[in-house]
C-alpha positions as CSV (number, residue, x, y, z in Angstrom):
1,X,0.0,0.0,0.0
2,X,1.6,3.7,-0.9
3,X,0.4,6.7,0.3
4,X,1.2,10.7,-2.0
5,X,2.6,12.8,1.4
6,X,3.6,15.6,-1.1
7,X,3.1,16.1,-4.9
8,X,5.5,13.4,-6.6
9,X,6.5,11.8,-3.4
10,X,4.7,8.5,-2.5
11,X,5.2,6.5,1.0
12,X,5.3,2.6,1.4
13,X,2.9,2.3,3.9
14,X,4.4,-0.1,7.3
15,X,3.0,-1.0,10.1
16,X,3.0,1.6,12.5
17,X,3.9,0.6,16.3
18,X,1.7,1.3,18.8
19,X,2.3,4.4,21.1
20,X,4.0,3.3,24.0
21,X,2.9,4.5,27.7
22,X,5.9,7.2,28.1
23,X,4.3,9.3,24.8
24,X,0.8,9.1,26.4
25,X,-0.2,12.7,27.7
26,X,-2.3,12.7,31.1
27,X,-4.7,16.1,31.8
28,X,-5.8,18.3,29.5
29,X,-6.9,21.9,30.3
30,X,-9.7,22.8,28.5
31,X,-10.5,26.0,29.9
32,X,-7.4,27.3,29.2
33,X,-7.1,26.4,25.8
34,X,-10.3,27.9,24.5
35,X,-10.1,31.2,26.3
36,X,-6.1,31.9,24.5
37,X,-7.7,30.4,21.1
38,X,-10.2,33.0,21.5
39,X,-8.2,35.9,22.2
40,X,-5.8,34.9,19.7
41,X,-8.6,34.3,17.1
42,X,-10.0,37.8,17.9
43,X,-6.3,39.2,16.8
44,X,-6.3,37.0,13.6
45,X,-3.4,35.2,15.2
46,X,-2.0,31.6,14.6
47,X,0.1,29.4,16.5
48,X,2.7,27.1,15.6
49,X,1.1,24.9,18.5
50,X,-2.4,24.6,16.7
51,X,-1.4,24.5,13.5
52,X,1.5,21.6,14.3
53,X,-0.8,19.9,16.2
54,X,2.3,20.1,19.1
55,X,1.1,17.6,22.0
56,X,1.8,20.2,24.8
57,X,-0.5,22.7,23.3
58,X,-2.6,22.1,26.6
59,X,0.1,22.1,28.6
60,X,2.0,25.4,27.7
61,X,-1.3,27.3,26.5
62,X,-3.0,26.3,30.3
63,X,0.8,28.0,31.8
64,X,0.2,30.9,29.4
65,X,3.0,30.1,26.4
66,X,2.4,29.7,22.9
67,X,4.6,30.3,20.1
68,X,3.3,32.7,17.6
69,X,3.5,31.8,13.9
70,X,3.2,34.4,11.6
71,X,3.1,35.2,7.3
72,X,-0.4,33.7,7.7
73,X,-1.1,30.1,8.2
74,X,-1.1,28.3,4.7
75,X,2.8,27.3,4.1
76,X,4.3,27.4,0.0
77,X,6.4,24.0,1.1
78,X,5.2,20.1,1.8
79,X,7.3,18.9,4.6
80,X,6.1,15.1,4.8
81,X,6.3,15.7,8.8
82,X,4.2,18.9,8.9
83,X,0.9,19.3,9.4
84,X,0.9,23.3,8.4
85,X,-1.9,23.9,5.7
86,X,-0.5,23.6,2.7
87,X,-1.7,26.4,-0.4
88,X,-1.6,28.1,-3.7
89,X,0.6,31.7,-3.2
90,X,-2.7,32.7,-5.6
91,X,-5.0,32.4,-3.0
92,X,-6.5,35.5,-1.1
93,X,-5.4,33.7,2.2
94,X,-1.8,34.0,0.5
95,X,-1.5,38.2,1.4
96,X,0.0,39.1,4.0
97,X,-1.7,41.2,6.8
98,X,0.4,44.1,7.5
99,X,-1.4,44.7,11.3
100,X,0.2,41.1,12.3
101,X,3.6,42.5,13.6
102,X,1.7,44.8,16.1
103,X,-1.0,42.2,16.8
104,X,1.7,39.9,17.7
105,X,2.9,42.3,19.8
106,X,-0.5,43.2,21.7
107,X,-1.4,40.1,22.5
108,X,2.4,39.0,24.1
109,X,1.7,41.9,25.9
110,X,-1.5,40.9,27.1
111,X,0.0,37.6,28.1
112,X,2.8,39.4,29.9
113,X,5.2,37.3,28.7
114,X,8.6,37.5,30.1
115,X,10.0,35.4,26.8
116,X,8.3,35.5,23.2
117,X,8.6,32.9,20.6
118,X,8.5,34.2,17.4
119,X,8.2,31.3,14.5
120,X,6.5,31.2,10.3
121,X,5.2,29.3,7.4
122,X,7.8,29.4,4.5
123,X,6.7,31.8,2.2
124,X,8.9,31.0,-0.8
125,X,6.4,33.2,-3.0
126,X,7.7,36.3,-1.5
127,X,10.9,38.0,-2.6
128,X,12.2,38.2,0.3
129,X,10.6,35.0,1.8
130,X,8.4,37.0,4.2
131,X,11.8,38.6,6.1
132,X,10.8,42.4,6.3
133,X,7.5,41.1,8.1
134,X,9.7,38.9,10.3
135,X,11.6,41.6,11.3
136,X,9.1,43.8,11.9
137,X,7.0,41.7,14.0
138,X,10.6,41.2,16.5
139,X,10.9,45.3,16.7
140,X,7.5,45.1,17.5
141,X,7.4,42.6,20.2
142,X,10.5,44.4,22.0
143,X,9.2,47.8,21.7
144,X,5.6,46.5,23.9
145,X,7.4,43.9,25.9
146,X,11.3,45.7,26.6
147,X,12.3,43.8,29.3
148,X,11.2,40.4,27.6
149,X,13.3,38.2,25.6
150,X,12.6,37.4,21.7
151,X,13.5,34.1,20.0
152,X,13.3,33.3,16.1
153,X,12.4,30.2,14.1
154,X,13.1,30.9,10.9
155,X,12.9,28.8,8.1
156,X,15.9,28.8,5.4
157,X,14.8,31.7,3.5
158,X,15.5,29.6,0.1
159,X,19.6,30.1,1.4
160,X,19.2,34.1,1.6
161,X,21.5,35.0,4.0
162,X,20.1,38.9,3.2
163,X,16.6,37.9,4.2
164,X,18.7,36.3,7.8
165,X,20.4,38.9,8.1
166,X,17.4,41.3,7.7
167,X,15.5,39.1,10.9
168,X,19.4,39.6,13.3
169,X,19.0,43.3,13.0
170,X,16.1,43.3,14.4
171,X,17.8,41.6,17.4
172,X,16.4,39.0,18.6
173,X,17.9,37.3,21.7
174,X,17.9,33.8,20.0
175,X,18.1,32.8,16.9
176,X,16.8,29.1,16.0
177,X,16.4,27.3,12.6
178,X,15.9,23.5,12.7
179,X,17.7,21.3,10.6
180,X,14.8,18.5,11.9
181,X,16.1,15.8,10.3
182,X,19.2,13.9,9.3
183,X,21.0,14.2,5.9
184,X,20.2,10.8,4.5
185,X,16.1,11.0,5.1
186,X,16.1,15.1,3.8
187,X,14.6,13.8,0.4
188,X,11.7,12.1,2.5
189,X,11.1,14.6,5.3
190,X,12.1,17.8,3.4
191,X,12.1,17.3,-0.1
192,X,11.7,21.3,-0.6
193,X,14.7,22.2,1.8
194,X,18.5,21.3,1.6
195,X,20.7,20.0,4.9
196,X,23.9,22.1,3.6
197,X,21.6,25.2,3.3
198,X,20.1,25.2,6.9
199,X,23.7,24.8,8.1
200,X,24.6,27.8,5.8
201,X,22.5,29.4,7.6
202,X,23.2,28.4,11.3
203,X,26.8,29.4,10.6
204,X,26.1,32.7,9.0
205,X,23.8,33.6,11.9
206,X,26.7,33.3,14.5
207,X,29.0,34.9,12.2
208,X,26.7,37.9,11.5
209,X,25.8,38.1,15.3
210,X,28.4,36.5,17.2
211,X,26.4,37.4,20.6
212,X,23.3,35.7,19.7
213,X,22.7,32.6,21.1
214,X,21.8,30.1,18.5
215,X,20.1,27.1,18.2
216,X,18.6,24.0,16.2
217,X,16.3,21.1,17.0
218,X,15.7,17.5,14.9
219,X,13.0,15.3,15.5
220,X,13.7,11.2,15.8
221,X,11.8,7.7,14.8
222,X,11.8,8.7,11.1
223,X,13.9,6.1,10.6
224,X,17.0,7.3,11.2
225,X,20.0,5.6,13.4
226,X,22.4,7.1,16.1
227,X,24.9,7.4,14.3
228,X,23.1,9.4,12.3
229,X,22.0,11.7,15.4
230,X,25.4,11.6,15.9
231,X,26.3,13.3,12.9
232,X,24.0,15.6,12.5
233,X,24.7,16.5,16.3
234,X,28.1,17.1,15.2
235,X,27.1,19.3,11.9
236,X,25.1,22.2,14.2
237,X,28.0,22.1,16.3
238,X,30.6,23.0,14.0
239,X,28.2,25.6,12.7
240,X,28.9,27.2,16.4
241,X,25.0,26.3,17.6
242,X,24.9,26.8,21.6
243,X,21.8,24.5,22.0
244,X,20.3,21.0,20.3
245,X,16.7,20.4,20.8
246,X,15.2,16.6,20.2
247,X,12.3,14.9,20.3
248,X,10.0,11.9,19.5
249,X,8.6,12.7,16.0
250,X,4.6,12.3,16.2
251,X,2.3,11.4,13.5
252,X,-0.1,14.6,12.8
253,X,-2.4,13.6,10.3
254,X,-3.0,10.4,8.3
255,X,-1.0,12.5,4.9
256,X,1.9,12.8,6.8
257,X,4.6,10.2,7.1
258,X,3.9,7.4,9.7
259,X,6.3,6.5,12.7
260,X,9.0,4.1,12.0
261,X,9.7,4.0,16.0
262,X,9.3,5.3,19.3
263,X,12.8,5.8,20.9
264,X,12.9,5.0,24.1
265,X,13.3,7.8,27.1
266,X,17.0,6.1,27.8
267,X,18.1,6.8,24.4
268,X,17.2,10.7,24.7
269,X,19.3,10.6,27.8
270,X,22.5,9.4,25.4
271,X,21.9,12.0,22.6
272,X,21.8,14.4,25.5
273,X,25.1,13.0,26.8
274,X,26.4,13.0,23.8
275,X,25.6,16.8,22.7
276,X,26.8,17.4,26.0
277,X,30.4,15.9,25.7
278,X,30.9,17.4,21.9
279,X,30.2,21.0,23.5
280,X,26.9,22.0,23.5
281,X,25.9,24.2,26.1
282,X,22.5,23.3,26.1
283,X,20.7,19.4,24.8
284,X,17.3,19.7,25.5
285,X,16.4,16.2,24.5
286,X,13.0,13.8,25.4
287,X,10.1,12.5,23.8
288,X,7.9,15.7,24.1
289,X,10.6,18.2,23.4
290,X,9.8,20.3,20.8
291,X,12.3,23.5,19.2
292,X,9.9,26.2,21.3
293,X,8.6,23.8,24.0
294,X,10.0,24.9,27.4
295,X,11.8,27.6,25.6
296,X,12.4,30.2,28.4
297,X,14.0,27.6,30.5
298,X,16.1,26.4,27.9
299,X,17.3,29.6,27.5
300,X,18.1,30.5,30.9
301,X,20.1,26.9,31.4
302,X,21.9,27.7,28.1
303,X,22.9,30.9,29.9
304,X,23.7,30.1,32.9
305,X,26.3,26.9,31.0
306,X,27.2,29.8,29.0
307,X,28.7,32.1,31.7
């Protein structure tokens, strides 16, 4: 049996294994949840943690976090692990809405966040991949919250190191772009991206702003091995990344590739070692971990290693 996860690219379909009692969430808050959706809905706001389908939505929207994703919610690329909406750059949902930035900005506010997650679709239909918006939505964020910190997920850009360079000067306190997967599975996972680009762009990051702290994440159970991990764990570091993020890769939707396994908690602990040994200041690495999950503390571990 195959299965079309993005135009072109078919999946053999395997058995899936069943979801094993440490990836099995307990309480939900739904309370919380609805009252942020609502307020963010009434701002024509998206999150990353909605549109992901992250499995500590509950969690971190019921503690008051959520990692804004702006550019709009439909995405120009078909990552086979992303459950983004997927569209046509000649759809009317395609234009950009140029009150976002401050919107962004009053509703952090209103959440009186002490540390603000700023993340995107790719917009590869824009010339600048959506990078003046980016920025502008970071200057806006720090000119309501001052005394809060700002971290970036950006994607590659398409390899325009202007466009990353546009999204620095802004200054964000953290700059993060995943490389999400390993080299060998990049024409499965990310068919639209390239593993040399991403760490093009984690190196020109530190080289363009030295004092910003940077960071990358990966997911795991695609299929990959650890020496693989290993590798890759390796790559980010030589591109002078501060902190790794990993985490159990989750099945969003039936269209998006299926689990080829659960790795076990113990296993997390050894990529963590491992980052750890190599240099890393930070490995955030467990089954729930996600590149913005937890991010405040992250940061403050990462800067407390750092000094």
């Amino acid at each position: 049996m195959t299965q079309e996860i993005s135009p072109g690219l078919v999946q053999i379909q395997t058995p899936q294994p069943r979801l094993p009692l440490w990836l099995r969430k307990g309480e939900t808050h739904f309370r919380s949840v609805q009252a942020l959706k609502t307020e963010l809905r009434a701002r024509r706001l998206h999150t990353v943690c909605e549109s992901a389908r992250c499995p500590n939505m509950h969690e971190c929207f019921h503690r008051g976090a959520a990692t804004f994703m702006i550019l709009g919610n439909l995405c120009t690329r078909g990552c086979g692990f992303c459950s983004v909406p997927k569209g046509s750059p000649a759809k009317q949902e395609f234009s950009l809405d140029p009150e976002e930035p401050r919107h962004v900005a009053e509703m952090a506010a209103q959440m009186k966040l002490r540390y603000v997650v700023i993340t995107s679709v790719n917009r590869d239909d824009l010339p600048d991949g959506g990078s003046h918006h980016f920025a502008q939505t970071v200057r806006e964020v720090r000119r309501a919250l001052p005394t809060a910190k700002v971290e970036v997920l950006t994607p590659d850009f398409c390899g325009d190191l202007d466009a990353v360079a546009r999204v620095l000067d802004a200054a964000p306190h953290v700059f993060n772009h995943n490389m999400e997967t390993v080299r060998r599975l990049y024409r499965r996972v990310r068919p639209q991206a390239d593993y040399e680009q991403s760490l093009r762009v984690l190196r020109f990051a530190k080289k363009r702003s030295p004092g910003t702290m940077t960071k990358s994440g990966l997911m795991v159970g695609l299929g990959e091995s650890a020496a693989e991990v290993q590798e890759l764990l390796r790559d980010i570091h030589g591109a002078e990344v501060n902190v790794a993020t990993i985490g159990q890769y989750l099945q969003p939707t039936r269209r998006n590739l299926r689990v080829a396994e659960y790795v076990r908690p113990e296993q997390f602990d050894a990529y963590r070692d491992y980052g750890l040994a190599i240099g890393f200041e930070m490995v955030f690495s467990g089954p729930f971990v996600r590149s913005s999950y937890m991010a405040d503390r992250v940061n403050e571990e990462a800067a407390q290693a750092h000094a």
